[in-house]
C-alpha positions, 0 to 999 in steps of 0.5 A: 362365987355363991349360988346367989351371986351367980344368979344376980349376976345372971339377971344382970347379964340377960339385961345387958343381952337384952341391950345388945341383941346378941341372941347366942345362947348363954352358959355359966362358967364352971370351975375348975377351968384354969387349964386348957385340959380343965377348958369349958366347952364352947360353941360358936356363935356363943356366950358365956358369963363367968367371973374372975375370982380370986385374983390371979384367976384364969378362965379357958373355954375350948373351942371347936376348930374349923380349920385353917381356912377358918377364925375367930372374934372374941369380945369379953364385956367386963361392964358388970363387974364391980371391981377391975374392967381391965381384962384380958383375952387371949387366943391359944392354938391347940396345943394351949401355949402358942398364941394367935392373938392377945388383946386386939382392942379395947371396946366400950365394954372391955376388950376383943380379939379379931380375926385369927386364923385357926390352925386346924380343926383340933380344939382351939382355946380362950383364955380370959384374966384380968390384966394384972393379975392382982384383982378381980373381975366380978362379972363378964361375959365372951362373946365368941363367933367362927366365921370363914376368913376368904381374905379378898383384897380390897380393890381400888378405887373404893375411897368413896361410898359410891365405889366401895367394893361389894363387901366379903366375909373378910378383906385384907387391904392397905390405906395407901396414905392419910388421905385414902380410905377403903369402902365396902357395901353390904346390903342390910335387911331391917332389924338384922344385926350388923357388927364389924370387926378390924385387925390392925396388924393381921400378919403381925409386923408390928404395925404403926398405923392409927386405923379408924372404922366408920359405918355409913347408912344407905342415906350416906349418914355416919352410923358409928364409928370406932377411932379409939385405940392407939396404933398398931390395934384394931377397932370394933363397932359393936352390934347395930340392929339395923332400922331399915333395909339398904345398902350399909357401907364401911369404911377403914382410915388412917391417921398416921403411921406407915404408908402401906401396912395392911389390916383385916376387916370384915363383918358380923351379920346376924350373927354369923358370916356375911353373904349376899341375899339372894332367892332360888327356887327349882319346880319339877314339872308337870304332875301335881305334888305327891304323883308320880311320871311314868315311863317315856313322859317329859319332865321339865325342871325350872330352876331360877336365881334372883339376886333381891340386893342392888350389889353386884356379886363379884367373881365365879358364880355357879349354879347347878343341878343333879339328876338320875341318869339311871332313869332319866335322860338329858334332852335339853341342858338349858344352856348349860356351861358345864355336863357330866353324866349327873351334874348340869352347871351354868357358869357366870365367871364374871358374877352377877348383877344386882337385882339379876334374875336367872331362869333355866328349864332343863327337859328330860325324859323318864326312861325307867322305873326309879324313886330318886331325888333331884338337887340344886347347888350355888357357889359363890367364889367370891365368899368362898360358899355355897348352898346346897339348894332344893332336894326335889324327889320324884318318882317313875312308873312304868306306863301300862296300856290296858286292852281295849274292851267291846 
């Protein structure tokens, strides 16, 4: 590709960045990267713009594996070129043979793979190419993500949006006939992104159902939907951003096909893996800022969790807290459900509600000279993340008592 050819097609790829949103940061490919030993580097959230040229031309982009409990989404945009729009995308394990996925779909703007699992956390490989091998692609650009595969299964009933499951990272789940479908809620936050990806045939059973992805806005009004590809393939909508804040619900149908057969589902939220907006704050009281305690004194630590989205949060969620034992002591625990002698835990094994507001005070009492940090922790089982929370540090004196003076 010429110098000025790469530059015009650049402009015409910030253009077309501009109109989806993505806000990756964008590379060029560089050749020569016909093998997975000569594979271009690349993150993930990430963009790169390439083309394929001469005919017959393979591109491979390395990327970081996260291990297994980890996988990707790759879409491939061939709207810039001015030949072939029949590219191909492939998802190769470490050892740049074996494949995981090829060709999940077809989008308005080429084709995506979506969600495979990675096999370790040794380098993983894209490869792009045109279908036939027998023209060029003068023009494309990868969208590639790494997102958690958590894999909770949908739980019936949720064939409506007011009993769609609070949505996960990802699901696997099965649309038990034609008549059936399987809702998930999230809630949005106005301009965030939103995309949604489908696999129809996650553990490769050669699958026979026609499944269909809609999205539903917080007034129950269709968004988008993606009902394209033909059975067996996943769907994707693309990326929305989003006109108001509220709870978004997707949907997964069948129109024909095996009774049963499972597919994988998930989100993109702004650009990286769903999970639900929450607020923690933690204060250590009482002196001001930048003051230290000193020996004998109380020391109180509020700590609170608010939920700020209507839905609840499903499953174990565990809050926790982190303090010195060398110089300061447990008083009070707060109710705490779990005690070690560093760690205090409160355990909510049924979740929490929407809009639910946890307060706890913990009171200690300084009992040494110390210069030490303070920490607070939240897990959330049902996405298979945490927080690592506040780092509160704090400092102990010793308390000197002057003579009195006559």
């Amino acid at each position: 590709m010429t110098l000025l050819k790469r530059w015009i097609l650049l402009l015409v790829i910030s253009v077309t960045l501009t109109g989806l949103t993505f806000a990756a940061p964008v590379i060029q490919e560089q050749e020569p990267n016909d093998t997975p030993a000569q594979a271009n580097s690349l993150r993930s959230p990430g963009t790169v713009v390439g083309d394929i040229n001469p005919a017959g031309d393979v591109d491979y982009f390395a990327i970081p594996g996260m291990g297994t409990g980890w996988g990707t989404i790759a879409l491939l945009d061939v709207t810039a070129s001015q030949h072939s729009w029949d590219g191909a995308l492939t998802v190769l394990a470490p050892d740049g043979n074996t494949v995981l996925g090829e060709n999940d779909g077809a989008w308005h703007k080429g084709i995506f793979v979506a969600w495979h699992r990675y096999q370790g956390r040794s380098e993983h490989y894209i490869r792009v190419s045109e279908q036939g091998h027998n023209d060029i692609i003068d023009g494309y650009m990868l969208h590639v993500f790494s997102l958690p595969m958590v894999d909770r299964s949908e739980q019936e009933p949720n064939n409506t949006l007011a009993t769609a499951n609070t949505s996960s990272i990802s699901h696997l789940g099965r649309v038990d006939a034609e008549t059936d479908r399987d809702c998930f809620a999230l809630y949005g936050d106005k301009d965030a992104t939103l995309l949604l990806a489908l696999n129809g045939d996650p553990l490769k059973h050669h699958n026979t159902t026609d499944f269909a992805l809609r999205l539903y806005g917080p007034d129950g009004t269709l968004i988008d939907e993606s009902d394209g590809n033909p059975a067996g393939r996943g769907e994707i909508i693309d990326e929305h951003t989003l006109n108001v804040s509220g709870v978004y619900t997707y949907c997964v149908e069948a129109h024909a096909g095996t009774v049963g057969e499972m597919y994988r589902v998930g989100p993109i939220y702004r650009e990286k893996h769903y999970s639900p907006p929450f607020q923690m704050d933690a204060q250590l009281a009482p002196p001001e800022e930048g003051k230290a305690f000193h020996t004998g004194e109380i020391m109180r630590f509020h700590l609170s969790f608010t939920s700020t989205s209507p839905l609840p949060i499903p499953d174990l969620v565990r809050i926790g807290m982190r303090y010195e034992p060398q110089c300061q002591q447990v008083l009070d625990s707060g109710g705490a459900t779990i005690t070690t002698d560093r760690y205090l835990y409160w355990s909510y094994p049924q979740g929490i509600g929407g809009y639910e507001v946890i307060s706890k005070t913990v009171t200690l009492r300084a009992t040494r000279p110390c210069q030490a940090t303070m920490r607070t922790s939240l897990e959330m089982k049902y996405y298979k993340t945490g927080w690592g929370g506040h780092n509160i540090p704090f400092r102990i004196n010793y308390l000197y008592y002057l003579p009195a003076l006559y």
